[in-house]
N, C-alpha and C positions, 0 to 999 in steps of 0.2 A: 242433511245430506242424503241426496240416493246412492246407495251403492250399486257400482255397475261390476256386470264379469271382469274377469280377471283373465285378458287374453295373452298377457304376459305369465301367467302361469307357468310352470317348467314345462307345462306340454307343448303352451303353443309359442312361448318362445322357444323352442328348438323341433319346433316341425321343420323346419326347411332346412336344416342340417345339412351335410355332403352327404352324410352317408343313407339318409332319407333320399338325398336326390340320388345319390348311384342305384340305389335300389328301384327308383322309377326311370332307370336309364335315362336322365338329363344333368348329370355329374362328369360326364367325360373330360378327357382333357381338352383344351381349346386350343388353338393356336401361339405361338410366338405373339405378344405383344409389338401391334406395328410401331411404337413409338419406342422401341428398342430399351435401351437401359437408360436406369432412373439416373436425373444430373446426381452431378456430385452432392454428396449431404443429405440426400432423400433415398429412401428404401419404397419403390414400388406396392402399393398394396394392391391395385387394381388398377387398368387404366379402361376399362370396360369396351373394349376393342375383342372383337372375336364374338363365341358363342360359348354357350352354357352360364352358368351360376357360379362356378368355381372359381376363387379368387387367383390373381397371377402370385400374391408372395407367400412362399411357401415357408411353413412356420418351424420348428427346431425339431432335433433328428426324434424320430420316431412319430410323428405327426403328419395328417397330409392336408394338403389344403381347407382352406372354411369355404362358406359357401354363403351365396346372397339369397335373403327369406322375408316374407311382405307379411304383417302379422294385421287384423283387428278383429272388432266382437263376430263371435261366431254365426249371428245373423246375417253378417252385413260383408260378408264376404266375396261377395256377386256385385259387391258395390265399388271396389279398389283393385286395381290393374297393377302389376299381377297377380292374380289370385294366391293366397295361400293352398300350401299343399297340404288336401284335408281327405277324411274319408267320406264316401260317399255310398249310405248303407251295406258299408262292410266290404267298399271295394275303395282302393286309392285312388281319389284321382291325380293324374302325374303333374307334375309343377307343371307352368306356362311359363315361367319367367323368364324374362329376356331384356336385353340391353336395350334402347330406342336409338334408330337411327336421327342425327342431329338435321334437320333443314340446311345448316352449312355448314364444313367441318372449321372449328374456331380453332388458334394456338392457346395452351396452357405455358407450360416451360416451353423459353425460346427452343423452337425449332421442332419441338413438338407439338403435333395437328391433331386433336380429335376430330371423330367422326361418330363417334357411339357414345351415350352416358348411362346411367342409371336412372330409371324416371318411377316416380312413385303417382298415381293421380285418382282421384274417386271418377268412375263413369257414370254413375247418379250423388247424387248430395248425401253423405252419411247420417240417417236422421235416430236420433237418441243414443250416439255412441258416442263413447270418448273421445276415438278420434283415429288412428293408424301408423302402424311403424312399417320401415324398410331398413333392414341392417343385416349383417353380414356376422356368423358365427367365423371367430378368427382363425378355426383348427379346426380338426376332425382326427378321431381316432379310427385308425384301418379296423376290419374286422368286428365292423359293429352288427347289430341286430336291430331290427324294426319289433315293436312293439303295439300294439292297437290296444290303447290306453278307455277305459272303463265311461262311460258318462260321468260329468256331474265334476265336483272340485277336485282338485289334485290332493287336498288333503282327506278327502273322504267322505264331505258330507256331503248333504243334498242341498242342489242349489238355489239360491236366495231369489229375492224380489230383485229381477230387473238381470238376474245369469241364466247365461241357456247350459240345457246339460248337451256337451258337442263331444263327440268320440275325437281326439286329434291322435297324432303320432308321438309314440313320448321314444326319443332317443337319448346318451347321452354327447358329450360333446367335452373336449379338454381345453383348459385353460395356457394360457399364450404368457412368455416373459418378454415384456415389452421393455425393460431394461434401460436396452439400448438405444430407444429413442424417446424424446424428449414430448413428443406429439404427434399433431397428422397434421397436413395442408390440402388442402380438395377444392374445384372449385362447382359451382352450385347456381341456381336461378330457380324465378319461380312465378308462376301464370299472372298474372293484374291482377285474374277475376276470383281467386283463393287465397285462403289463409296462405302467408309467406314468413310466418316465425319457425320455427324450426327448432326441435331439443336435439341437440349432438350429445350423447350419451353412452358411456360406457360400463358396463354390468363385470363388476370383479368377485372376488371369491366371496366377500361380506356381500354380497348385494345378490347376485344368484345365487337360487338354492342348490345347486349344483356344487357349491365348495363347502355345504354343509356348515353352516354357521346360522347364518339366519331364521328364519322361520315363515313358513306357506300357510299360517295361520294369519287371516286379515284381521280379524282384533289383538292380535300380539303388538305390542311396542315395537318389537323386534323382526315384524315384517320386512319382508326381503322386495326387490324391486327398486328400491330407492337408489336409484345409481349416480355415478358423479357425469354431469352437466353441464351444459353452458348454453345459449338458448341466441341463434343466428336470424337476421333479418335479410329475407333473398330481396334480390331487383330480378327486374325480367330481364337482364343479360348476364352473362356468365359473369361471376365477382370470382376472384380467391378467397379463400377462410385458412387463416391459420390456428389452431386450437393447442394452446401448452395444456398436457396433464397437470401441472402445477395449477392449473387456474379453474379445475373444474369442480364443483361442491354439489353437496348433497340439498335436499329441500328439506331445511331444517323441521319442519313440523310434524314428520312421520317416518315409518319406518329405521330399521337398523342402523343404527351411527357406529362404527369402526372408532378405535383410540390408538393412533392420530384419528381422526377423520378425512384421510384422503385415499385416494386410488391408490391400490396395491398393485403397482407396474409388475409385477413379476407373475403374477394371477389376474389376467384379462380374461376374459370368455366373449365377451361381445361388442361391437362399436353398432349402433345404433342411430337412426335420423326420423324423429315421433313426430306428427303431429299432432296437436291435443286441442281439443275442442274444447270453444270459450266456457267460461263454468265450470271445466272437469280440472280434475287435478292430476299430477303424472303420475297417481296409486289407481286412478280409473273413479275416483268418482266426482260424481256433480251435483251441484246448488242447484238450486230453485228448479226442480223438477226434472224431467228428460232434458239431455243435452240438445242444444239447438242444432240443426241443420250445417252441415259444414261440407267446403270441397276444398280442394286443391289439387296441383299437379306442380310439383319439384322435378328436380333434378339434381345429381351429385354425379361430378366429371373427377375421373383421375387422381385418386385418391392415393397419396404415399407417405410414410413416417416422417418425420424430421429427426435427422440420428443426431445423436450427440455429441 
């Protein structure tokens, strides 16, 4: 097996934080969502209408919104829209990210019309990378600080055959109790001419290093990363997906296994939508030499809990 960087690392899974983005002024608030309040039964998480990165459902007292962040290998950054928010010899450069306006706005729930969604897409073909996420930190803590985090691994050492040493942004970010709903429902599509599987994936306090249990050591047993899953097949028109936390498990062969082994609803930190490139595994590495060539362009529309 080659092992590849580790761009889910706590650095660059939580560069695009809220509070990363208030600090490059594209965290502001956004408008009233035009599709007004969520039907009954559903809790709003975003319905990607408006501007900025900052989610519409705002999470428990003391907490302020999460925010939407586009993560892959540090080379290959110039290669997926929109860019993650990375430094650039010692200067930030500010997020891009932005909603894409839809060609025609379609109905989700009756009576409700998009016209904007989330779109994740590579503008050249990712060549020897795992592959690329777009997902949304669920919270932010007010009164954070930016950090300009060191080269090379998040645990210290110097990096390996096939890692780039890349300065990212290391912030922290708090953990979300999701409790009170049962799952999420979103709906989603995906190009002809790309990869259209899709990992839905959520990172809890065992699986981010962030709630201190796991371990940012990649030959640990007890590697962290390994989040609970379920892995969707787009069409190129908008489907619904509904996803139970109940149904979502870990890739038994690696990394940190929790006892139960399931999502710890009360400690969420991230919902997550990866692509992974054939041959790679979702810890980042891959068979039979450099990962092959890969594109794609998704989508993820209106996205809201299902309560309990």
């Amino acid at each position: 097996m080659l092992r590849r960087w580790e761009p889910r690392s706590l650095l660059m899974r939580t560069l695009l934080a809220c509070a990363a983005l208030a600090w490059a002024g594209s965290c502001s608030g956004r408008p009233s969502a035009a599709d007004g309040s969520a039907p009954v039964g559903y809790t709003k998480i975003d319905d990607m209408e408006g501007d900025g990165s900052a989610l519409a459902w705002i999470p428990p007292s003391g907490l302020t919104a999460g925010s939407w962040y586009t993560a892959t290998e540090c080379g290959a950054t110039g290669d997926i829209w929109p860019p993650p928010l990375m430094d650039n010899a010692g200067v930030l450069t500010p997020s891009l990210w932005s909603y894409s306006a839809l060609a025609a706005p379609h109905e989700t729930f009756p009576g409700i019309l998009s016209t904007q969604a989330a779109r994740l897409r590579t503008t050249s073909p990712l060549m020897g990378v795992w592959g690329a996420v777009m997902g949304l930190e669920l919270a932010s803590q007010p009164g954070l600080t930016l950090e300009l985090a060191p080269n090379g691994r998040v645990d210290g050492g110097s990096p390996g055959v096939g890692e780039a040493a890349c300065p990212q942004i290391l912030v922290t970010e708090a953990s979300v109790d999701l409790s009170a709903y049962s799952g999420v429902t979103f709906w989603a599509k995906g190009d002809l001419a790309g990869v259209r599987t899709v990992q839905v994936e959520f990172q809890d306090v065992h699986t981010d290093p962030r709630g201190g249990v796991c371990s940012t050591d990649f030959n640990s047993p007890d590697y962290c990363y390994n989040g609970f899953t379920t892995t969707i097949a787009l069409t190129d028109t908008f489907s619904r997906y509904t996803i139970d936390f109940a149904s979502l498990q870990q890739d038994p062969k690696w990394g940190y296994h929790p006892i139960p082994d399931v999502l710890d609803v009360q400690h969420v930190y991230q919902l997550q939508f990866q692509i992974t490139t054939p041959r790679c595994y979702p810890n980042f590495m891959c068979v039979g030499g450099a990962a092959p060539p890969v594109s794609f362009d998704f989508w993820i529309d209106d996205l809201y809990f299902v309560n309990r």
